[in-house]
C-alpha positions as a printed NumPy array, in Angstrom:
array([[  0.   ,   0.   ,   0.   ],
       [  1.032,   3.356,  -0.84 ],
       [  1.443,   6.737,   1.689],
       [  0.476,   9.85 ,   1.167],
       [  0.532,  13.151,   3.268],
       [ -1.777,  16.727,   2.481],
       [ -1.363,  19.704,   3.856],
       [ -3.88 ,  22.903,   4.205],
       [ -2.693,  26.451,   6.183],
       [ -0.209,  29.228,   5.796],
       [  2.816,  28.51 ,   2.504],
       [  5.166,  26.018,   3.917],
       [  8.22 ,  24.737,   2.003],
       [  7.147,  21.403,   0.643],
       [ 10.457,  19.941,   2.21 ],
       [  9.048,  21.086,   5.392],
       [  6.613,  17.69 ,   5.509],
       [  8.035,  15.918,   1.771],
       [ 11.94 ,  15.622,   2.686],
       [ 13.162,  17.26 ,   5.907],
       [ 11.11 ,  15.471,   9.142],
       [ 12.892,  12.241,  10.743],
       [  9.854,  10.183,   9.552],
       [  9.566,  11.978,   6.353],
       [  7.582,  11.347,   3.38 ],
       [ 10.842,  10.3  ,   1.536],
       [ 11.231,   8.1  ,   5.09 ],
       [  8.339,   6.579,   4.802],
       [  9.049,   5.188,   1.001],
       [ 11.983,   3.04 ,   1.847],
       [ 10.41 ,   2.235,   5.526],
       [  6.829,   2.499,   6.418],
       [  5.692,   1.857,  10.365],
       [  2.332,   1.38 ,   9.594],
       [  1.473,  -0.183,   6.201],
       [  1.825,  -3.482,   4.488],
       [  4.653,  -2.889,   2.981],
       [  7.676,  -1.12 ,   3.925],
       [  9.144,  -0.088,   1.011],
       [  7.019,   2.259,  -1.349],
       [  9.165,   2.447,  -4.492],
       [  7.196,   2.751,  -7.565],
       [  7.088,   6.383,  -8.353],
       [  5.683,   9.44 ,  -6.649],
       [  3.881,  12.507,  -7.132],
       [  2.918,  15.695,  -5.851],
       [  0.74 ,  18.035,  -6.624],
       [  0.162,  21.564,  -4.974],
       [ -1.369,  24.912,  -5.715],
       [  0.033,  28.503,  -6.309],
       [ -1.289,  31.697,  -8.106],
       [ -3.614,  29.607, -10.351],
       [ -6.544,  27.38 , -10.369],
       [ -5.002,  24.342, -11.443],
       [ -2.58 ,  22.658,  -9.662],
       [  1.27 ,  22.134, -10.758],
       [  1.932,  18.27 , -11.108],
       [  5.093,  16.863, -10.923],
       [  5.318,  12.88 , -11.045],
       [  8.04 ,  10.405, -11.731],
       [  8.656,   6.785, -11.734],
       [ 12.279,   6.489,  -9.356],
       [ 11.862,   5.742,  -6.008],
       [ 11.515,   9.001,  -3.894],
       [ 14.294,   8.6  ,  -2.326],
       [ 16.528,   8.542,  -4.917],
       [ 15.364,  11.626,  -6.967],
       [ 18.149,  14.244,  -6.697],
       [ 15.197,  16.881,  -8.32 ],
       [ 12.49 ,  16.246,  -6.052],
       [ 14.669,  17.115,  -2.95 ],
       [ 15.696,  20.156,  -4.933],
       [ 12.213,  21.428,  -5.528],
       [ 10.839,  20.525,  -2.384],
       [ 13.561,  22.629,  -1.302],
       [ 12.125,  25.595,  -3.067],
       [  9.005,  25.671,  -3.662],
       [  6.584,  26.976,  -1.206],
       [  2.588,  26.191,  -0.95 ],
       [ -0.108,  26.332,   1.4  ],
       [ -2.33 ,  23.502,  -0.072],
       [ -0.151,  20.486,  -1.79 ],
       [ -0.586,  16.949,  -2.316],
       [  2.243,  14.405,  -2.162],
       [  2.432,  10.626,  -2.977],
       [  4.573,   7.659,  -3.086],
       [  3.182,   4.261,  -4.212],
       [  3.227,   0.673,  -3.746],
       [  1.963,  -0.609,  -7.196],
       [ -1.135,  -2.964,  -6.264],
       [ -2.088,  -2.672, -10.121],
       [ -0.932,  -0.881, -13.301],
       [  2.489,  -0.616, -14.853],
       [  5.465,   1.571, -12.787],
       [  5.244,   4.745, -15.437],
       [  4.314,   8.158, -15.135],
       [  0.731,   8.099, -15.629],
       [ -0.026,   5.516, -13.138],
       [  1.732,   7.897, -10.008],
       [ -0.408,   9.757,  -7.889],
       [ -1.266,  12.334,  -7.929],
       [ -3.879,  12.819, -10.434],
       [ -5.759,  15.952, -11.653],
       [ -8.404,  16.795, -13.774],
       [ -9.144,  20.135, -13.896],
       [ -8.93 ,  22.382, -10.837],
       [ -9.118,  19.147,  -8.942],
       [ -5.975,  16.968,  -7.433],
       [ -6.576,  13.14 ,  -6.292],
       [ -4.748,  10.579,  -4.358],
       [ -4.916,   7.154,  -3.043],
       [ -4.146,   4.555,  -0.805],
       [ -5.801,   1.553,  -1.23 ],
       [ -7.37 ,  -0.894,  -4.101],
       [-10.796,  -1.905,  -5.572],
       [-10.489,  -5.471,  -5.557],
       [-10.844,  -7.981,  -8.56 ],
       [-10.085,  -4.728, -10.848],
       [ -9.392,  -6.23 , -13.555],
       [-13.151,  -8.094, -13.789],
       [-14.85 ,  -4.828, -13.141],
       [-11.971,  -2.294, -15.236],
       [-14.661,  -2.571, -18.694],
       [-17.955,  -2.009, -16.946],
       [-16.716,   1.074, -14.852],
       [-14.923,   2.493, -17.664],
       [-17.639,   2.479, -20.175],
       [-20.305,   4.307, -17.434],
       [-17.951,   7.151, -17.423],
       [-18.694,   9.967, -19.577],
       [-16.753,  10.542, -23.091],
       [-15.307,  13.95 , -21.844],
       [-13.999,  12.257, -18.926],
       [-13.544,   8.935, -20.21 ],
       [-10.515,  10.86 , -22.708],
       [ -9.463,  12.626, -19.382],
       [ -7.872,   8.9  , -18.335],
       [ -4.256,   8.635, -19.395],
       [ -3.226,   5.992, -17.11 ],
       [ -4.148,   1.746, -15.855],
       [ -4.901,   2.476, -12.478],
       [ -8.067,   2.01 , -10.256],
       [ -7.481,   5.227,  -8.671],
       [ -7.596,   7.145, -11.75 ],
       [-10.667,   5.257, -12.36 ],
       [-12.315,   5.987,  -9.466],
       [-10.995,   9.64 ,  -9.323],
       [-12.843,  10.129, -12.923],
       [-15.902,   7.691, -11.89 ],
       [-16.094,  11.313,  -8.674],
       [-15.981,  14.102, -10.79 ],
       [-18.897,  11.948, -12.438],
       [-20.97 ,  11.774,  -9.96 ],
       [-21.007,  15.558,  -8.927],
       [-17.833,  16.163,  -7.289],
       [-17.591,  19.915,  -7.924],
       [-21.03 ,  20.404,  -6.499],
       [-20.878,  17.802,  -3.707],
       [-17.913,  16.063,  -2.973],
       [-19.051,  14.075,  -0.022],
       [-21.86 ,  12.762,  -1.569],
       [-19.997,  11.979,  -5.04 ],
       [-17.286,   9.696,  -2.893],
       [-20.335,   8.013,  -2.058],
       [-21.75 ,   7.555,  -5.134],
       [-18.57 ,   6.367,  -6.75 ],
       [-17.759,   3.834,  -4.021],
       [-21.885,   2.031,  -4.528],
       [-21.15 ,   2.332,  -8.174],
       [-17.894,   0.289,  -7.385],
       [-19.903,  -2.176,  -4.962],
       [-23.168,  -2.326,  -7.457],
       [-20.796,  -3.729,  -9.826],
       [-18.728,  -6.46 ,  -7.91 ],
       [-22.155,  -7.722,  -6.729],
       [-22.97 ,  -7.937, -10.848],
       [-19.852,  -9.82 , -11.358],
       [-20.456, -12.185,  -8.892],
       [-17.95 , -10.797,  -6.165],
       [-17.601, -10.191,  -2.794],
       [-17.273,  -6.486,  -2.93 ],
       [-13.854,  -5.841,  -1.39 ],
       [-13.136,  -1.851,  -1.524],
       [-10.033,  -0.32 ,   0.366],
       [-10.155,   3.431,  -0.038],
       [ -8.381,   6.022,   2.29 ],
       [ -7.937,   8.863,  -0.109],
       [ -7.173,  12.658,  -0.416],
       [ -8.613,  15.655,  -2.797],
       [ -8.521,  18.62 ,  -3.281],
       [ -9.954,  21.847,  -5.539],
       [ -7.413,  24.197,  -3.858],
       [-10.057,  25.279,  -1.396],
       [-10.403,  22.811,   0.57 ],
       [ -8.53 ,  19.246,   1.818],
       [-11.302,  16.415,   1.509],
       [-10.101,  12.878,   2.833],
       [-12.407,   9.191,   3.268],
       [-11.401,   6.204,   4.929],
       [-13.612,   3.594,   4.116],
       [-13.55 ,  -0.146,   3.814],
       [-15.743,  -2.98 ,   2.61 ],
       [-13.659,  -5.618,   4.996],
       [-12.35 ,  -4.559,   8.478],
       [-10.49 ,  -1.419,   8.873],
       [ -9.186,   0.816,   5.952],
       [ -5.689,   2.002,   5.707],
       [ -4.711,   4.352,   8.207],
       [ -5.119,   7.568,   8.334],
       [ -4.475,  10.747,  10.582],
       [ -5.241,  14.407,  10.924],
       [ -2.782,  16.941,  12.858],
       [ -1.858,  20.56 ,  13.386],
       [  1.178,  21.951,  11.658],
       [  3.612,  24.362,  13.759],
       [  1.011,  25.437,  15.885],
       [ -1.678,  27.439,  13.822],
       [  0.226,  27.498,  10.961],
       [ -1.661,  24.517,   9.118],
       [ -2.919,  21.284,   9.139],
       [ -2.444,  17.801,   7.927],
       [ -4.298,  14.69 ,   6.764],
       [ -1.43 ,  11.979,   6.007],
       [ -1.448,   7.9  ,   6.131],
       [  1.349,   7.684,   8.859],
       [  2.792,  11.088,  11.098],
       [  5.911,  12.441,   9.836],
       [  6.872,  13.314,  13.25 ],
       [  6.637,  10.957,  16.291],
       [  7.549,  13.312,  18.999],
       [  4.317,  15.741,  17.793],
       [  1.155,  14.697,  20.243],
       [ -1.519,  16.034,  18.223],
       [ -2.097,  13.228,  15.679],
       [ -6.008,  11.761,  15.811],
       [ -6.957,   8.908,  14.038],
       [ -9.407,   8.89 ,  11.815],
       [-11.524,   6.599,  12.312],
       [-12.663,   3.819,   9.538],
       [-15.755,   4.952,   7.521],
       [-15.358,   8.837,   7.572],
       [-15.305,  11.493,   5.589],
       [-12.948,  14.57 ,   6.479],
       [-13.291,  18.346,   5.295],
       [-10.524,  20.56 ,   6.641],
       [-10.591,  24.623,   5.442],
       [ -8.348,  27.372,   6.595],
       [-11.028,  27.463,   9.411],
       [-11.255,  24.229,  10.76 ],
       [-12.076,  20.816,  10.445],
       [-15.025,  18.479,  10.318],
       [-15.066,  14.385,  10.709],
       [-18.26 ,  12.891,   9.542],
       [-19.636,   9.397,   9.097],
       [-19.425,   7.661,   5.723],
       [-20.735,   5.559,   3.567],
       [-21.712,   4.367,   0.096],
       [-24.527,   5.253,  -1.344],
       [-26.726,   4.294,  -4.419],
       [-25.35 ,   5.132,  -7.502],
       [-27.917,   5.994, -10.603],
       [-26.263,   4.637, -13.83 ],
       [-24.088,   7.45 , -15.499],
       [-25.162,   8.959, -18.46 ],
       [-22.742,   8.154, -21.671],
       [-23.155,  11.322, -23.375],
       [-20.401,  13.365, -23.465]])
């Protein structure tokens, strides 16, 4: 499984959570305390927002650790909403389209987790998407798929309730294939307003998840594991919840799926 960590607040330097901390981002993708695996070493990503809408994306396929330019601009550039990734391949080739994050639009997207026997549903949830979205999909993944099957189902006007509809769409359609629905999704997104985050699972608990103060009042964070131990504020999240976190505060509300209408194939 893959970690992730956002941030919201005042323009930190990206190295200030990415590279610098003992139990870093970079830390975590050659040893992870609290995921399957340890080492997280096919590709990364991070996405984060400046003077415009849209979000600067910058994604590669070396292990974090070893990319001499990530340090470097992590080192310089500064941000008070970003997005950063490193992944554990559970599906999809190691190349540049399959790293996290994704974006579409004004929106940024990424994942920990899988939708289980993929590759039976991958036709079915692919064709329900629409064709202006459907050409938005450059990469193999099930969180691009998912990401795409959101913006769908209403993200822009209601992002809670278009996680919802994209996880029953993904449960609807196991069922149809004669599956035991088996959906892992802790997730962060973003439209450079706010920090949305679910943790949700169909079996037991989801993949981890944690939100914490940054510095004080200088920010907050939603990330997969804490970058710093000796901090106290970490909460869990709990499993089936839905997060919104704004310059103002932060709200934790239950989750779950929800029924999905079939998506219309116009474009």
């Amino acid at each position: 499984m893959c970690r992730w960590a956002a941030y919201l607040g005042e323009p930190v330097f990206l190295e200030d959570i990415v590279t610098a901390p003992r139990h870093s981002l970079i830390a975590q993708s050659h040893h992870a305390l609290e995921a399957k695996t340890a080492t997280n070493g096919d590709g990364f990503g991070i996405a984060w927002y400046g003077a415009r809408p849209e979000p600067g994306l910058y994604r590669d396929v070396l292990p974090a650790w070893s990319d001499c330019n990530l340090k470097s601009l992590c080192r310089q550039i500064s941000s008070g909403l970003f997005l950063a990734h490193v992944r554990a391949a559970t599906g999809g080739n190691t190349n540049r389209d399959n790293c996290h994050p994704f974006v579409c639009g004004r929106w940024s997207f990424m994942h920990n987790g899988q939708i289980g026997g993929f590759e039976r549903l991958r036709r079915a949830l692919e064709r329900s998407l629409p064709d202006t979205l459907y050409g938005a999909r450059h990469g193999a993944t099930d969180s691009e798929l998912f990401f795409l099957m959101m913006l769908a189902h209403g993200l822009d006007a209601d992002p809670q309730g278009a996680v919802a509809r994209a996880a029953g769409q993904v449960i609807d359609a196991s069922t149809r294939a004669g599956l035991d629905p088996a959906l892992k999704l802790t997730a962060a997104f973003s439209d450079g307003e706010a920090l949305y985050a679910v943790r949700f699972s169909t079996h037991e608990r989801a993949p981890t998840l944690y939100a914490g103060s940054f510095r004080g009042a200088v920010g907050r964070c939603l990330v997969s594991e804490p970058f710093d131990r000796e901090e106290p504020n970490w909460q869990p999240v709990p499993t089936d919840s839905f997060v919104v976190m704004t310059r103002g505060g932060v709200s934790i509300r239950p989750f779950q799926p929800a029924h999905a209408e079939p998506l219309a194939l116009a474009g």
